[in-house]
N, C-alpha and C positions, 0 to 999 in steps of 0.2 A: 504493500500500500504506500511505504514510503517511498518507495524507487519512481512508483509511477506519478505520483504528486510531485514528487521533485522534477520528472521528467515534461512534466506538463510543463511545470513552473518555467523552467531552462526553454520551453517550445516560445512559450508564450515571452519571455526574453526578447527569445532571437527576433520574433515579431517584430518588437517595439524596437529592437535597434533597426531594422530593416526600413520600418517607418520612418524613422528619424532619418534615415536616406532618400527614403522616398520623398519626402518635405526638401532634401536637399534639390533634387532635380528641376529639369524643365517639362516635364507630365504636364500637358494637358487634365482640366477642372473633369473630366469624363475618367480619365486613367487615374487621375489622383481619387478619387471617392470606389471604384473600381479596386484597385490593389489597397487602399485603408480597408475595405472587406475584408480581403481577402486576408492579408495581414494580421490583423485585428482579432476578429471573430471564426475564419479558421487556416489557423497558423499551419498546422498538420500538412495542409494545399497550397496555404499562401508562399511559403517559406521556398520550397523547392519550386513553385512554380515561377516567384520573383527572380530565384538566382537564373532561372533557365532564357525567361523572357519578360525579365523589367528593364536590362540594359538598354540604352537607347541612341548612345554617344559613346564612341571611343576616343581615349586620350589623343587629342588633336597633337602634343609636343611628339607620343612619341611616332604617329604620322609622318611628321614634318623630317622625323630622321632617316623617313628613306625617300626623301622627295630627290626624285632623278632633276638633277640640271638640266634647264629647261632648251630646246631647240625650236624657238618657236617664231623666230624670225621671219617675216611674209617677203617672198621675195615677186611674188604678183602682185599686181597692182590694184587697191582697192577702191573703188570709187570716193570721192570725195563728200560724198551727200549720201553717204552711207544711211538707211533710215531710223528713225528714232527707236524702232522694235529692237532692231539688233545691237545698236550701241547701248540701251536699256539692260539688255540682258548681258551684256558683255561686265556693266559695269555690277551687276547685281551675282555673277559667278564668275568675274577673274579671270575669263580668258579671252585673248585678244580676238579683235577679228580677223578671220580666215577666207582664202577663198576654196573653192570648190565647184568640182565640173559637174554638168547633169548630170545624175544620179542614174543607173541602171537598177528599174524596180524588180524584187525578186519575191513572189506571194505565195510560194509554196516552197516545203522543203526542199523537195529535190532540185526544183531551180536554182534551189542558193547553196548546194552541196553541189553540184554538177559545176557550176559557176567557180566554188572556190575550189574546189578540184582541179581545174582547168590550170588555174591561177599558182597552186600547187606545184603543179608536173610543170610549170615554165619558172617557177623559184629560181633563184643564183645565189641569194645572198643569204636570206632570212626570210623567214614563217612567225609569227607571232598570235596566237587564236586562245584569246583570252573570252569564254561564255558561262553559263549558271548551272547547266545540265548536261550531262554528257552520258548519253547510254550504252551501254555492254549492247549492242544492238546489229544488225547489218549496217546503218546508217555510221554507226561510230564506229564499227570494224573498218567499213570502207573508209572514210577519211583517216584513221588511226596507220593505216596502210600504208599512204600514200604522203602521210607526214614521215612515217621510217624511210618511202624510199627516197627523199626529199635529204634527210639525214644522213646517210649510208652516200650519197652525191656529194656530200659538204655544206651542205646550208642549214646555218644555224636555226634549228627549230625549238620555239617556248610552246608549252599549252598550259593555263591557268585556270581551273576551276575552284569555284567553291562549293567547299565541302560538305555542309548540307545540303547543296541543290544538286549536288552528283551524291549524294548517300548511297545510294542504291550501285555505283560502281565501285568495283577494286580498286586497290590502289596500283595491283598485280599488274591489271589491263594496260597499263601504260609501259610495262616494264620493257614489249621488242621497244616501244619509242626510246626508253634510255640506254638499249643495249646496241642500239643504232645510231649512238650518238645526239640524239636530243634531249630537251629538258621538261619536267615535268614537276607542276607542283600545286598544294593545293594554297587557295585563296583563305589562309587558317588565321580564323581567327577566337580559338580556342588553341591555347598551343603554352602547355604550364611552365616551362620552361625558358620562356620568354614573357611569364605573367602576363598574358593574356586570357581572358577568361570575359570572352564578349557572346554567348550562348545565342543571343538574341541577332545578330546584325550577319548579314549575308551581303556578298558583291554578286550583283544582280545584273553589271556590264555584258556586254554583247561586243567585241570589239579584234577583230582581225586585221593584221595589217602584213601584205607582201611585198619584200624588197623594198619598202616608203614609196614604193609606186601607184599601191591599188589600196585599198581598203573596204572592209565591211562595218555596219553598222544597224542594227535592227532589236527586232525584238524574239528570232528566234537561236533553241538551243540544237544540239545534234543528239538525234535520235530517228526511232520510224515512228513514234506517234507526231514527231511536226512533221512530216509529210502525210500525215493522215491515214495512218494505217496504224494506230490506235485507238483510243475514244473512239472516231469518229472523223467525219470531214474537218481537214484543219486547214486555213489560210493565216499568215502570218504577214510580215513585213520586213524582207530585208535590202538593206540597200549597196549596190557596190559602185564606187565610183573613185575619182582620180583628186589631187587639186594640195595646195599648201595646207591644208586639213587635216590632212595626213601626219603631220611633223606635230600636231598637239595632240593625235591621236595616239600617236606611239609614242608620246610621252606620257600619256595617261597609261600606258600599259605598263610603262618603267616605272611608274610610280607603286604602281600598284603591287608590280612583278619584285621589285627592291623592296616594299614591305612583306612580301610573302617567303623570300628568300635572301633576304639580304647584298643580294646582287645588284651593282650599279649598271644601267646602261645608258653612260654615255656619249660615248665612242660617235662622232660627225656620221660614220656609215651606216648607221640608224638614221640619221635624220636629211636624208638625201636634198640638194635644194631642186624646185618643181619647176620645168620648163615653163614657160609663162603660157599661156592659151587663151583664148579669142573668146571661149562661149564660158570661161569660170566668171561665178558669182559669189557677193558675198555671203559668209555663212560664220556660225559662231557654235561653240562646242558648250552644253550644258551638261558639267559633271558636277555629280550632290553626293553628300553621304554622310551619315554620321559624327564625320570628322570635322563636320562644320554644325553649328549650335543656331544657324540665322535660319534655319529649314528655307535655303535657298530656292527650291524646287516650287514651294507653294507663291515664294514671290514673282518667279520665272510664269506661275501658270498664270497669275492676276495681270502679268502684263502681257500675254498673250491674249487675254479672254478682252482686257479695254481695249486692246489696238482694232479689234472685230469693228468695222460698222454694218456690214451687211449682211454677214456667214458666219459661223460657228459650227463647226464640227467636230466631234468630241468622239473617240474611239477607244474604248478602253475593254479586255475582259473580267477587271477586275473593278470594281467601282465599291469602294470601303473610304466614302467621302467623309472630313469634317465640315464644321459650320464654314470652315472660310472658303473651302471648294463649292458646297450649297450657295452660298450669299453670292462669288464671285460670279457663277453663272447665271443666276438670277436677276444681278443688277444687269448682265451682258442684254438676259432677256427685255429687260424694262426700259432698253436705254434703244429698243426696235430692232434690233437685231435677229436674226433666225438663229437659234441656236438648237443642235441636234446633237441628240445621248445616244448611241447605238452600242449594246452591251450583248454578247452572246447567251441561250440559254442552254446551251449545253458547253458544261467546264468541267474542269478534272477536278476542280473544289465545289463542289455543288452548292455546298451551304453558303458560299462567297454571292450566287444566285439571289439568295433568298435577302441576304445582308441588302446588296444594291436595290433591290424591290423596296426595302422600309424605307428607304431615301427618296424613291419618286414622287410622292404626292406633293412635298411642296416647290418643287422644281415644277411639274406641269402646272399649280396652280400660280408660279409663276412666269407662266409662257413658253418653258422648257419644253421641246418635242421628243419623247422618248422614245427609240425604237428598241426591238429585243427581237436579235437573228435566231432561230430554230434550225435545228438539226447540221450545226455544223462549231467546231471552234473558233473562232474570230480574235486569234490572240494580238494584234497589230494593236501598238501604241501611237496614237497618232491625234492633232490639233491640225487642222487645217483652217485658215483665215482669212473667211472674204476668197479673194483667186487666186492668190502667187505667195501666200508665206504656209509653212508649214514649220510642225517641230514632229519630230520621230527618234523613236530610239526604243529602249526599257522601261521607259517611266510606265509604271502603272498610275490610276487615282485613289490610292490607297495608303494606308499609312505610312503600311513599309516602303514605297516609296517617295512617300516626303518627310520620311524618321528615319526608317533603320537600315533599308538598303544606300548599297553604293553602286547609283544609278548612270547612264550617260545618253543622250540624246544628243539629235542634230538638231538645230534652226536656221532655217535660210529663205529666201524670198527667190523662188523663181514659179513665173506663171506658167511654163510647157510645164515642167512637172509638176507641178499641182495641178494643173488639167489632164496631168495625164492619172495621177492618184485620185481625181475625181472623176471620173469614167469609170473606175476601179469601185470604187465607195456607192457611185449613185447607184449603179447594179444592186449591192449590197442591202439599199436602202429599199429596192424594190420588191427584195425578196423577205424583208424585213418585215413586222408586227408593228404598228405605232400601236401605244399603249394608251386606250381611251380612259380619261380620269374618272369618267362615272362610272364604270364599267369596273375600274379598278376600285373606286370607294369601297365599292358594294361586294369586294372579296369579300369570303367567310369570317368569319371568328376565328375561327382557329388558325385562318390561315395569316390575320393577322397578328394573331400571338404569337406563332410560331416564329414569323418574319422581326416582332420585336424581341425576341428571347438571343437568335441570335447576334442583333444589332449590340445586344449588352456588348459582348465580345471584339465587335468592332476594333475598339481602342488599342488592344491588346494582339490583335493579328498580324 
């Protein structure tokens, strides 16, 4: 009797010290009353469930000690009246502006596995293929292949995954890439040895880059469920293209890649300088993550949603909004703009489904058009603005990505591509569900319980 009273005592302890951290933080009024439950009243759950995912922010200083020296130098020429979106965003995430060639759109897996494969077998120098997911699969056998034979020729090959989002792979799998002279390693940020202990924060980048001459950027990972032979029919969004974009891209990879391993890449022959070209325009790199405390991502999205006057398009498969994501949209609506929600109903989180449904009602009542795609994955991350600006990358509208991931997107202003992503999207919209508000008031009971029981959780996802 006395071990377990004492043992209570010592649970219920640890609580209150936990607490007294949780008060230290930047939580949100929804996560703060959230984990004080949990904490509080049951420790048993709160305890281990805070250390696994209350983290929210990783130590910025010790970030900054594997920040690679930067090459970021624009040796194309950027127009002079560069517009107020992008020098906005530039100065709200730190990175200069860049230019950039039209983009080659890739919507399904195998497009953009066949693509970088190509891209591959014509390597010289370096391979770089930094993503979130990476399957024991056909899909990762094939590319895993063809990065050994890439190696075994002499060209320096990295691949960085993070290691909750590849859980489900070996570590084994990679081992002909190391025995073939390439490098591998994971995006750890659990690693005791280096006191880390960040349980909660994942790098969620999408980021290849060959020889500084080509690059990828999107929102999909390697496997055969993103080519749809998983779930179900799956479209994505990846983009490959050329341009001085390139040289802060791979530098975001040395960042990251010298915090994973400690390894510097400096070296000029990473950071090639870019023939100048006729059809590059400007564009700017939005990378967020943990490591900054200003949740740069949500300011990034408020200035893309007021630059809208006429269009709004909002692509997300994930929609685990707060009030400033709801409000921002809202005022977009009220200010005459068209603004369109298009969310997939079939996802590999289903209950992430039901979260973005408790969000809809005051968006449609204020003006928001919501659609929801059936029978297919719709993972592409994507803003499109009016006719010529878009931003794409990994960002989901979710917490984790304007809290705990470390996310990267493009933003840039050109009208053929975005008319040519809008031929893509208006199909999209055709096959689509708009969600009537009355129709939707008059869901059941239960089915709106259900949809707020999960929304508690929201904060914490």
């Amino acid at each position: 009797m006395l071990t377990a009273t004492l043992l209570l005592i010592l649970v219920h302890a640890g609580g209150l010290v936990l607490f007294g951290h949780l008060l230290l933080s930047r939580k949100s009024h929804a996560s703060l009353i959230l984990w004080t439950l949990w904490l509080l009243l049951f420790p048993l759950l709160g305890i281990p469930l805070y250390l696994v995912l209350g983290t929210e922010k990783i130590n910025r200083r010790e970030m900054e000690r594997f920040r690679a020296t930067r090459h970021t130098h624009n040796s194309n020429a950027i127009p002079e009246n560069v517009d107020h979106v992008l020098d906005a965003l530039r100065h709200v995430n730190g990175h200069e502006l860049c230019t950039m060639a039209r983009p080659e759109l890739l919507w399904d897996g195998d497009a953009y596995y066949d693509a970088l494969l190509r891209d591959i077998e014509q390597a010289q120098r370096f391979v770089h293929i930094q993503t979130y997911v990476w399957r024991e699969d056909e899909s990762g056998e094939r590319l895993l292949d063809a990065l050994c034979n890439a190696a075994r020729r002499g060209v320096e090959v990295r691949v960085l995954l993070d290691e909750v989002g590849s859980m489900k792979t070996s570590r084994s799998f990679f081992g002909p890439l190391e025995e073939a002279g390439g490098y591998f390693s994971w995006y750890s940020t659990v690693q005791t040895r280096r006191s880390r202990f960040f349980f909660n924060l994942r790098n969620h980048r999408k980021v290849n880059v060959v020889d500084g001459k080509v690059a990828y950027v999107g929102g999909m990972n390697i496997g055969e469920e993103y080519a749809g032979r998983g779930i179900g029919p799956w479209q994505d969004l990846q983009m490959r293209f050329e341009g001085e974009v390139l040289r802060t891209l791979e530098n975001a990879f040395a960042e990251d890649w010298s915090f994973a391993t400690r390894e510097q890449l400096n070296d000029a022959r990473y950071y090639p300088e870019q023939p100048p070209a006729g059809d590059h325009f400007p564009a700017v790199v939005v990378k967020t993550g943990p490591d900054k405390a200003d949740l740069s991502f949500l300011k990034c999205f408020s200035i893309l949603c007021h630059a809208a006057r006429e269009r709004l398009d909002v692509f997300t498969p994930y929609f685990v909004p707060n009030e400033h994501l709801l409000v921002t949209l809202e005022i977009a609506a009220a200010r005459g703009v068209r603004v369109r929600l298009m969310i997939p109903t079939l996802n590999e989180h289903m209950y992430m489904v039901d979260i973005g449904r408790a969000n809809y009602e005051p968006l449609m009542e204020a003006g928001v058009e919501v659609y929801e795609l059936p029978g297919m994955v719709h993972h592409a991350k994507v803003l499109r603005v009016d006719g010529d600006l878009v931003f794409a990358g990994s960002h989901n509208l979710d917490i984790r990505s304007y809290k705990l991931n470390f996310e990267l997107s493009l933003c840039f202003r050109d009208r053929p591509t975005a008319e040519a992503m809008g031929r893509h999207f208006d199909e999209l919209f055709r096959r689509a569900e708009k969600v009537d508000l009355g129709r939707f008031h008059n869901r059941s009971l239960g089915t709106k319980l259900r949809q707020g029981f999960v929304r508690l959780f929201g904060p914490i996802l």
